[in-house]
Each structure stands twice: as structure tokens, then as C-alpha cells.
N, C-alpha and C positions, 0 to 999 in steps of 0.2 A: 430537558424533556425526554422522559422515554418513553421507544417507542417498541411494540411487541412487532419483531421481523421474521417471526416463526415460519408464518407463512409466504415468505420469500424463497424455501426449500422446495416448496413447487416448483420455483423457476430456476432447481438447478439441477443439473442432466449431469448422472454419474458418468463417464467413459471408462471402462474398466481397461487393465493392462495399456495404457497411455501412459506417460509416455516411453512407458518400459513394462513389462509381465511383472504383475503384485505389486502394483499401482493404481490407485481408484483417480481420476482428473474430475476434477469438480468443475465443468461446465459454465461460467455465469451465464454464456452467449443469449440462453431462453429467458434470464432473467433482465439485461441488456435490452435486449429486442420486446418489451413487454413495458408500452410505455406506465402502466400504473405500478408495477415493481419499481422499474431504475428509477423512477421520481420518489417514490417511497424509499430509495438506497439512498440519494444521494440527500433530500430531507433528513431523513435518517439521522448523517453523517455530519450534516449541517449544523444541524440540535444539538450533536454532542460534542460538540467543539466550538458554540459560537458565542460563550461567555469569554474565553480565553482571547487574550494578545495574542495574531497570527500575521508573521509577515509574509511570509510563502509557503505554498501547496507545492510540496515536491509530488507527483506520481511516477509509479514505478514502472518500467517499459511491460508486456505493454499494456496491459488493459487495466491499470494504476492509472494510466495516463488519463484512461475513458469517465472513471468516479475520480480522477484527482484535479479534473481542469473545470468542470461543474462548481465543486465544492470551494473551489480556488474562489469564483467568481461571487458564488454565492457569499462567501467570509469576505468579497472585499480586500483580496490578496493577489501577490503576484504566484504564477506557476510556472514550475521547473522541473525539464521532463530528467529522469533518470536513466540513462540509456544501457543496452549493450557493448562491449567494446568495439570501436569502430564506428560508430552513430551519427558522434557528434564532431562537427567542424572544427573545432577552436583550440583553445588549452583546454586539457579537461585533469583533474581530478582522479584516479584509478581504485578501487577494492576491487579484494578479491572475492568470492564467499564458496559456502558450500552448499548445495540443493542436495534436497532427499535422492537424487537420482543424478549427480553428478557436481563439477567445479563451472563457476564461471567468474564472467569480470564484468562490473558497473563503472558507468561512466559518471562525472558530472563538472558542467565547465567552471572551469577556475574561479570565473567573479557571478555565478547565479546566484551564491549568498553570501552576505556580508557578515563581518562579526558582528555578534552579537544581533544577529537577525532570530526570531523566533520561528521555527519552523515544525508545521504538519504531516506528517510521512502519510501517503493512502498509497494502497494495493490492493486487489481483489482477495487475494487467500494468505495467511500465514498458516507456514504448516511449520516446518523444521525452525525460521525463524533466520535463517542465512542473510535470506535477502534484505529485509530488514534492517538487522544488525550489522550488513555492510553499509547500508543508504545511513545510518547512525553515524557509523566512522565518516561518509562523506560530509555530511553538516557539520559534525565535530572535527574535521581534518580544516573546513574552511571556516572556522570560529564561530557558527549557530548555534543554535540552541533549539534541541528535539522539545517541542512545546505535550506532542502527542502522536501518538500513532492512530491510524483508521485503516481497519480491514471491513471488506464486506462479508468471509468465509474466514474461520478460523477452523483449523483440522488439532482440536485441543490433545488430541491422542500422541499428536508428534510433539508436542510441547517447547511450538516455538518461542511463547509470550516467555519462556526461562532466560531466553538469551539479547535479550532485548533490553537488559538493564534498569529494571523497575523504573521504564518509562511508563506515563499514564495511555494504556491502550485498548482501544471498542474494537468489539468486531457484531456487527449487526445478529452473525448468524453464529453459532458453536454446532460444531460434530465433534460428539466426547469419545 
């Protein structure tokens, strides 16, 4: 089903020079807090992934977590949060990546996915594509399988969706 999300850019608030000078931060917080937007996001999100075999909604720390535990429920799947390092309890999983504005490290515990588990990646923005395509390496480090990706903001100018491995990927909103 699709759905026209055009007008969800109402409900997102540029912050300029965040989190660094010659950085635009694309906001969801006013689209969040706007219960006929995030029902519309996560519907949305729902519709385009709900013919597919899914056995876990990973979201990305942290406001992946906010549209990926929703969606989780709505598909009838288990969710598994993707954290920072340092986050999580247990054994975990380690990547590295790189953000348009610096390095970091994702977590994810040892037994959240099984081989040959089908799994959904959602996160609020893909820009450069890092994050992502490290939470990739984590499902394929522990023998899943990337069923599809879900963004809510897609920043197409940084041209993350290149590094993401022609997996199958929505994002509700584009800035080209």
C-alpha cells in the first residue's frame, strides 16, 4: 500500500549547526509528539513491509527504538534494540561505523537473532548510511538475514541507501 508522507515534513524541525557547524539535524521530536503524524509513520512503515516473512524488528538506539518497537508489534515480531557501546548487559556483538560527523560503535546481544532469522532494520534518518550498514554486519555477523530496511527521513544528498547493499529499502520522507 502506499502511502503519500509528504506532508509529515511539517512535523520536522530543521536544527541548524547541530550536532556540529555545517550540519542541518532533522528533528522528528514534533513529528513524535503529533499523535496523527507517528500513527501515519508507523502505518506507514507497517504497509510496507507487511507482505514479507519478518521475524525481528531490530531499532536503532535511539529514536529507531521509538518507530521500531511499534512496528515490531504491529508485524507480529519479536524487537531488538541496537544499542551504543556500553548499553547492553550480556554478550554482545560489536561494529564499528562512521557518521557524517564522527566514529562510533553499535552493540547487539549475542543470541537476539538466530540464524537464519529474517530481520527488519528501522531508524528515524538515513543519511551517510554508517549506521545502517553496520546494524547489516550485526544481523549477518549472527546468521540473519536483512529481510528490509525502514527509515522515516532519508537525507538522499548524502547518499546512504549506496552503502547498504541493494538491500530492499523505504523511507517514508526524501530530502534530495
Amino acid at each position: 500500500m502506499e502511502m503519500d508522507a509528504g506532508w509529515l515534513k511539517d512535523h520536522v524541525r530543521d536544527i541548524p549547526d547541530f550536532p556540529k557547524s555545517g550540519v542541518t539535524f532533522k528533528d522528528i521530536t514534533p513529528l513524535l509528539g503529533n499523535e496523527e503524524a507517528f500513527r501515519f509513520s508507523i502505518d506507514a512503515l507497517v504497509a510496507a513491509f507487511e507482505g514479507g516473512s519478518v521475524d525481528r524488528v531490530l531499532g536503532i538506539e535511539a529514536r529507531g527504538f521509538i518507530l521500531a518497537a511499534p512496528v515490531a508489534y504491529r508485524l507480529g515480531a519479536g524487537f531488538v534494540p541496537v544499542r551504543k557501546a556500553g548499553k547492553l548487559p550480556w554478550e554482545v556483538e560489536k561494529e564499528e561505523y562512521v557518521l557524517e560527523y564522527g566514529t562510533d560503535l553499535l552493540e547487539i546481544h549475542g543470541d537476539a537473532v538466530q540464524p537464519g532469522e529474517r530481520v527488519l532494520i528501522i531508524d528515524d534518518v538515513l543519511a551517510t548510511g554508517g549506521t545502517a550498514a553496520a546494524t547489516i554486519r550485526l544481523v549477518e555477523k549472527l546468521g540473519g538475514e536483512v529481510a528490509a530496511i525502514g527509515f522515516a527521513l532519508e537525507l538522499a544528498f548524502l547518499d546512504g541507501r549506496s552503502r547498504l547493499g541493494g538491500h530492499h529499502v523505504t523511507s517514508l520522507l526524501t530530502y534530495e
